[in-house]
GUTORLUM-221053 format. One line per field, with one value per atom (N, C-alpha, C): x negated, y negated, z negated; residue number from 1; atom name. Coordinates in steps of 0.001 Angstrom, whole numbers. Each point is the difference from the previous one (the first is absolute). Layout:
// residues N
x (X, ...) $
y (Y, ...) $
z (Z, ...) $
pos (NUM, ...) $
site (CA, ...) $
END
This chain:
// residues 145
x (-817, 817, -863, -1346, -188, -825, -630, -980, 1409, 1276, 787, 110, 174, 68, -785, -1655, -1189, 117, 187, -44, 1103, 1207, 1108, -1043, -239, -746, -938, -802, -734, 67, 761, 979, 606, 666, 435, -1219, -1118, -1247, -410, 244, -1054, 1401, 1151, 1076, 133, 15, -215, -1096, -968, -1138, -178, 648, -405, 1405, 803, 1272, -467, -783, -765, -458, -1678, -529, 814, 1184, 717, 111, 1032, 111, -1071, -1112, -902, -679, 11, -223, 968, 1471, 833, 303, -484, -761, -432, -1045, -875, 872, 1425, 177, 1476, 249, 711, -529, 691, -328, -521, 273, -332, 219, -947, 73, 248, 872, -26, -882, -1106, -927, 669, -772, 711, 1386, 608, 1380, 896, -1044, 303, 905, -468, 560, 1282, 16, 1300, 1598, 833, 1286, 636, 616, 1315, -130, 901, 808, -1613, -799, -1113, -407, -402, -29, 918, 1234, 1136, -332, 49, -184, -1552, -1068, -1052, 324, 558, 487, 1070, 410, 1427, -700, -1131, -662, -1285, -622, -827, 221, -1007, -273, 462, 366, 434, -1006, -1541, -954, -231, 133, 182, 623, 746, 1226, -389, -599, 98, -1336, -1036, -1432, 299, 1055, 294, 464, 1156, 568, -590, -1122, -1090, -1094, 40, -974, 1052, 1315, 1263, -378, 351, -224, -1067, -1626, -1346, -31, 1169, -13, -32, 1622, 1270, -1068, -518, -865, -590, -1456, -700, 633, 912, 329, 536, 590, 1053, -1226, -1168, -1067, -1072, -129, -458, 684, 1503, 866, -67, -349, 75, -935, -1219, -1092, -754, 308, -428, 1318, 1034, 994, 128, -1026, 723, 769, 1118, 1543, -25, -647, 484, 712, 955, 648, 1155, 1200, 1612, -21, 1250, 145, -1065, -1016, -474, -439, 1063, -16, 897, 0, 471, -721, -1144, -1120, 195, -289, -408, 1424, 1111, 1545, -353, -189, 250, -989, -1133, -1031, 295, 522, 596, 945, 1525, 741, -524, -797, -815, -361, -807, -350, 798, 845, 1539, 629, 274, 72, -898, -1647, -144, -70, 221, 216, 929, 1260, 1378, -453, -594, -514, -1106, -596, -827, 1160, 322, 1214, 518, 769, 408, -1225, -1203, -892, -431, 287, -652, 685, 1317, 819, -129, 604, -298, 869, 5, 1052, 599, 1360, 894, -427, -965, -425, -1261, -465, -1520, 567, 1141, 164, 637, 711, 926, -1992, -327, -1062, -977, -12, -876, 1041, 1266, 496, 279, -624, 550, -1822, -1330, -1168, -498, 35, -668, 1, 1292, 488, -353, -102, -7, -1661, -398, -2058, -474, 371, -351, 645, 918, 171, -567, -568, -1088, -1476, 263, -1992, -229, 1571, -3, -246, 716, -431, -1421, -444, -1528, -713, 95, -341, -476, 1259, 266, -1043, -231, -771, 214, 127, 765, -185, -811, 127, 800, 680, 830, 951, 59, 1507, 1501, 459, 1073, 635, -520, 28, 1075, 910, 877, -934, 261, -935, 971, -911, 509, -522, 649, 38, -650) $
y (1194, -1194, -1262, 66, -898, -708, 1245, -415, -560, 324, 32, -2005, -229, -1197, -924, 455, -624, -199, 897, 67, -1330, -199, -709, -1749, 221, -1232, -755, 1196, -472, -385, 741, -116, -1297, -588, -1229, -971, -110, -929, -472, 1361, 61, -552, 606, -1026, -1348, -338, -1949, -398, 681, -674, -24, 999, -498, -1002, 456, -1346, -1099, -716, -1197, -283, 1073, -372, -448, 715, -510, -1382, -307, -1365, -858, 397, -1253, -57, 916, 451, -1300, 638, -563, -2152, -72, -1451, -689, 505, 32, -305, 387, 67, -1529, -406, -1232, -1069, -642, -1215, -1127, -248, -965, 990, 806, 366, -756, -433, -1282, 186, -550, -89, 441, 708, 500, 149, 1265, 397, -201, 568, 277, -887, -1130, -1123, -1205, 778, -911, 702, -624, 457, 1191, 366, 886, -225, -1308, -362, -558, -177, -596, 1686, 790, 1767, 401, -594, 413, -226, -1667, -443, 263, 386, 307, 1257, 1075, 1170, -21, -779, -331, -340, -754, -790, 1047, 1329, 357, 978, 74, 893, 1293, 727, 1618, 667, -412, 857, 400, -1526, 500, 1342, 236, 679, 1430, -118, 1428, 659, -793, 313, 561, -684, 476, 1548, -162, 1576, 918, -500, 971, 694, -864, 345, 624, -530, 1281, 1574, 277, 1660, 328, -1163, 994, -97, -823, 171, 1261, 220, 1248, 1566, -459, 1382, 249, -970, 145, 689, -609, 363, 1618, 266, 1274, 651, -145, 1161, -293, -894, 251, 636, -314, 911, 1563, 444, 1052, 922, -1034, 684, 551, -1109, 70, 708, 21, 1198, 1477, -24, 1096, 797, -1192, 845, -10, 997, 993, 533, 565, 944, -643, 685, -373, -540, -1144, -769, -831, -120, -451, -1728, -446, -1125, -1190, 875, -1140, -1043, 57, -279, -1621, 356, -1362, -569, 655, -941, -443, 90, -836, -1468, 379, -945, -963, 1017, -1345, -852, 872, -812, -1124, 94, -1238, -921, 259, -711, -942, 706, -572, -1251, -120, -627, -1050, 665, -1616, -520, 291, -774, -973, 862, -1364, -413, -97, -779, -1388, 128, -51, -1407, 564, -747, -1017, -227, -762, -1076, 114, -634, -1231, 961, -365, 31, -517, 892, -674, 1053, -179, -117, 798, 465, 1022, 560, 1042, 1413, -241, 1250, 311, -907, 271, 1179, -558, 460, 1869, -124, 874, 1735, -1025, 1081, 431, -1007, 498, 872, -138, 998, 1576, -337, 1903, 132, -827, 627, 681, 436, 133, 1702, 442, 1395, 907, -255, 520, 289, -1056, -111, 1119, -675, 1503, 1070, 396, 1479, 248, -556, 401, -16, -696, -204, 1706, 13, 984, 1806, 4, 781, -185, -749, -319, 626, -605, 1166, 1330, 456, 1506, 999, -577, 378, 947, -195, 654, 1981, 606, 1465, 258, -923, 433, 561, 1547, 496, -678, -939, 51, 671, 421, 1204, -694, 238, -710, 800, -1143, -4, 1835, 357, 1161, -775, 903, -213, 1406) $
z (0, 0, 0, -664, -86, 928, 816, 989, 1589, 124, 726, -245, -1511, -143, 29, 192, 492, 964, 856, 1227, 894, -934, 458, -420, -868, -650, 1070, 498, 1032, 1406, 405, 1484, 46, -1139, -275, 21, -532, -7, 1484, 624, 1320, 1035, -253, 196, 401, -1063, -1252, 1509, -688, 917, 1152, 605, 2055, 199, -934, 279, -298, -726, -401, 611, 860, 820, 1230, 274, 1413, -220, -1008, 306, -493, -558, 467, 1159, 768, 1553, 993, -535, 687, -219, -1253, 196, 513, 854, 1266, 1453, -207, 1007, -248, -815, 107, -5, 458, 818, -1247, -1347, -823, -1331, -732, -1190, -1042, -873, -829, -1306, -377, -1022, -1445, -655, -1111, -360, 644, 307, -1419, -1044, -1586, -380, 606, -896, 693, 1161, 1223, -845, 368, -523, 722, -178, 753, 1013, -56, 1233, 1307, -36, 270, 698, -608, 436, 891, -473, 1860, 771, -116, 1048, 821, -666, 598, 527, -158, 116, 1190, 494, 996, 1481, -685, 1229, 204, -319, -202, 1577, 653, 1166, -187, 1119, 81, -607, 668, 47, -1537, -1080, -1260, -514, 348, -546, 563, 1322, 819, -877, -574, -542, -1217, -942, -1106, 440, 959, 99, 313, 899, -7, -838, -819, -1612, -703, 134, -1294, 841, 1072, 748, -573, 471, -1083, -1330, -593, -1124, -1111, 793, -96, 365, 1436, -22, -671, -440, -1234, -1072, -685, -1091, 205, 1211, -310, 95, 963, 214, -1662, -321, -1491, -609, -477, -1032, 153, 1265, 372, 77, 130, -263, -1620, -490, -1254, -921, 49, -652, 470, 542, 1421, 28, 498, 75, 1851, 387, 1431, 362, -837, 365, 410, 494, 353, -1101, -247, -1454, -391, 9, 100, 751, 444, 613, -1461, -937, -868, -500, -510, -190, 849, 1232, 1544, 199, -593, -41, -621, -1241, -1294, 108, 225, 740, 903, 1021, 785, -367, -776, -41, -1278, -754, -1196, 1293, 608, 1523, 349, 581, 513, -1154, -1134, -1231, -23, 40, -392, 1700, 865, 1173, -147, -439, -98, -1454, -639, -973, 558, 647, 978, 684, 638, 1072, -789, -1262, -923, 375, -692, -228, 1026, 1153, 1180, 1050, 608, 164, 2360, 607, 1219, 492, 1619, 858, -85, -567, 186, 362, 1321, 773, -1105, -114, -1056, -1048, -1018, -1098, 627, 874, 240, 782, 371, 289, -1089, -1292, -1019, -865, 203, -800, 853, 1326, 803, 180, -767, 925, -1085, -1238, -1143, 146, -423, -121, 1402, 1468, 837, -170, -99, -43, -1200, -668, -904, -168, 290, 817, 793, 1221, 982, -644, -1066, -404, -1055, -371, -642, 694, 1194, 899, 773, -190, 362, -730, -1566, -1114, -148, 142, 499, 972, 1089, 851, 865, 798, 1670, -636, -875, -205, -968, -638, -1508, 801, -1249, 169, -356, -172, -649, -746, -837, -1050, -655, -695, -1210, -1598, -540, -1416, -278, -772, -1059, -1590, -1143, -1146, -903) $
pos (1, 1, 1, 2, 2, 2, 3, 3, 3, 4, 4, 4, 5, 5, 5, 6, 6, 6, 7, 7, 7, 8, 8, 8, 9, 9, 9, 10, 10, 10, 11, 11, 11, 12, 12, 12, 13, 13, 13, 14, 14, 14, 15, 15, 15, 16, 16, 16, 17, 17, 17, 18, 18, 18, 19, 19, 19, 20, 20, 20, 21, 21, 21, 22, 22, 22, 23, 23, 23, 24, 24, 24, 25, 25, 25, 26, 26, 26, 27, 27, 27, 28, 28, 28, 29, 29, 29, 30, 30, 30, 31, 31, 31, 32, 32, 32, 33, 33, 33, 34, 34, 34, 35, 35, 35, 36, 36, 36, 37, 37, 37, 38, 38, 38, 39, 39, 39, 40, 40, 40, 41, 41, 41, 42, 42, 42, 43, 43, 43, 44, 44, 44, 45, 45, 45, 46, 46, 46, 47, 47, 47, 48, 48, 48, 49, 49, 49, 50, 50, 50, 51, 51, 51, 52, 52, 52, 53, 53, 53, 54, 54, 54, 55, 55, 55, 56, 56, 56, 57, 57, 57, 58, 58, 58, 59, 59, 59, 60, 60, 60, 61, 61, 61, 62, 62, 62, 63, 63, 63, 64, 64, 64, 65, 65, 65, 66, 66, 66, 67, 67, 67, 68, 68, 68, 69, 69, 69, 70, 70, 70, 71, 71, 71, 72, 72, 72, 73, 73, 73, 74, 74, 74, 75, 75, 75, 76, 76, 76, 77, 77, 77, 78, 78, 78, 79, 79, 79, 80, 80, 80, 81, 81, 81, 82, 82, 82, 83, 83, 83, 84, 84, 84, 85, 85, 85, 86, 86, 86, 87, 87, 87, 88, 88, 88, 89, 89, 89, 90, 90, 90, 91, 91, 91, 92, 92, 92, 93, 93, 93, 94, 94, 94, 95, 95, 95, 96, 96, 96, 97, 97, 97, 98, 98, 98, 99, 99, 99, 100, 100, 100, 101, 101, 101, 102, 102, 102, 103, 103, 103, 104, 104, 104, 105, 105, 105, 106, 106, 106, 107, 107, 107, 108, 108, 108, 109, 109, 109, 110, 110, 110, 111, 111, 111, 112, 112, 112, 113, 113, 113, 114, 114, 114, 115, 115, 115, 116, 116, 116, 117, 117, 117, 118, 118, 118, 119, 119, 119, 120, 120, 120, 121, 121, 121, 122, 122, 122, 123, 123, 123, 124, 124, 124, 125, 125, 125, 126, 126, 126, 127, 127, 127, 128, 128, 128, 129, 129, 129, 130, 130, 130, 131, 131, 131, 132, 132, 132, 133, 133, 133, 134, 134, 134, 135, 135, 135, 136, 136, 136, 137, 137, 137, 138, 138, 138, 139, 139, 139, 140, 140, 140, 141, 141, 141, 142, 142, 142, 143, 143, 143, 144, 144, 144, 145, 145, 145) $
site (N, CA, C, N, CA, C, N, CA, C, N, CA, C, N, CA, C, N, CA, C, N, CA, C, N, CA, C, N, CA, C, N, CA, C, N, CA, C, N, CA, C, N, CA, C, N, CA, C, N, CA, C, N, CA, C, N, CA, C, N, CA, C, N, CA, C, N, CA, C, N, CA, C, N, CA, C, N, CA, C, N, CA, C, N, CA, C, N, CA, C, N, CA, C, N, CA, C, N, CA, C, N, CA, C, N, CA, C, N, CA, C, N, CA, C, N, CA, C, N, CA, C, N, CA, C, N, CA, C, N, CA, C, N, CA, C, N, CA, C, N, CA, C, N, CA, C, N, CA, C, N, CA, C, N, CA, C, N, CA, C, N, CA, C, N, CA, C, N, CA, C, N, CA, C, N, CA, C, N, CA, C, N, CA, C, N, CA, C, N, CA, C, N, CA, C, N, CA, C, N, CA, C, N, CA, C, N, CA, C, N, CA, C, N, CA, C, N, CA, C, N, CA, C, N, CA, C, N, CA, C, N, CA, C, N, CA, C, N, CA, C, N, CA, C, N, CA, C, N, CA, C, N, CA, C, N, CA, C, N, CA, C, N, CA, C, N, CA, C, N, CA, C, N, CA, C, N, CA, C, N, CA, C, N, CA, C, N, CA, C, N, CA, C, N, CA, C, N, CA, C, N, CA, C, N, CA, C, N, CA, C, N, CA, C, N, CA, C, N, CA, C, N, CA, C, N, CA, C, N, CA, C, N, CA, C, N, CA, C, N, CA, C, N, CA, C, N, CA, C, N, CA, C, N, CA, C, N, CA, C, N, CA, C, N, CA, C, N, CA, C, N, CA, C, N, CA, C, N, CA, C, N, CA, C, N, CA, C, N, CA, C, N, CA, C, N, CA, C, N, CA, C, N, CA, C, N, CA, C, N, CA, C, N, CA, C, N, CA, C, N, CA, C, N, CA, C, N, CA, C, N, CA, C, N, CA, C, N, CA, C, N, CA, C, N, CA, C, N, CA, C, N, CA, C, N, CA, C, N, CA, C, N, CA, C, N, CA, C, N, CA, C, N, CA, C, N, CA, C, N, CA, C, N, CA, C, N, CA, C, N, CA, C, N, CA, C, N, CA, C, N, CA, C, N, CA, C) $
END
């Protein structure tokens, strides 16, 4: 149990962090970053957020998928849950993922399509990172007891 919950612990870090790195990646790519974000208001964050380029948005979504993979192929590796059933592990992961995204969105909040794709890219990625895992010779064995 407890290494299952390390394992979740960490998948989440490595998570956190390529999602961070995206959007300071995706920084790079708007047109006027406003100087110390920390301290602008709300309403000051919309509106920078309203007027903010596609490419922003498409960079972030692209860092949530290596996010989501990361994490499901860590959770999976380090619990090693292989077998059938085994995909609970990289749900649960993702869907925390998925969470702080629309947590995320509040904060920072965008275009409609943005939010609506960070809540369907989390769970699909790590189910595939999770079958990555696995490795093209696993039996699909279902666990025994």
């Amino acid at each position: 149990m407890g290494r299952k919950f390390l394992a979740a612990i960490v998948a989440l870090i490595t998570g956190f962090a390529i999602i961070w790195l995206g959007w300071m990646i995706s920084t790079l790519a708007a047109f006027s970053t406003p100087s110390q974000l920390e301290y602008i208001s709300q309403a000051e964050i919309e509106k920078y957020a309203a007027n903010a380029p596609t490419l922003v948005y498409v960079i972030a979504l692209v860092s949530y998928a290596l996010a989501g993979f990361a994490a499901g192929f860590v959770v999976s590796k380090m619990a090693r849950r292989w077998t059938t059933g085994g995909y609970g592990l990289s749900v649960v992961v993702g869907v925390l993922l998925t969470l702080w995204a629309i947590i995320g969105y509040l904060r920072f909040p965008g275009p409609i399509w943005f939010l609506i794709a960070a809540i369907v890219i989390f769970v699909p990625s790590a189910l595939i990172a999770h079958r990555f895992a696995e490795g093209p010779a696993h039996p699909h064995a279902p666990e025994t007891t």
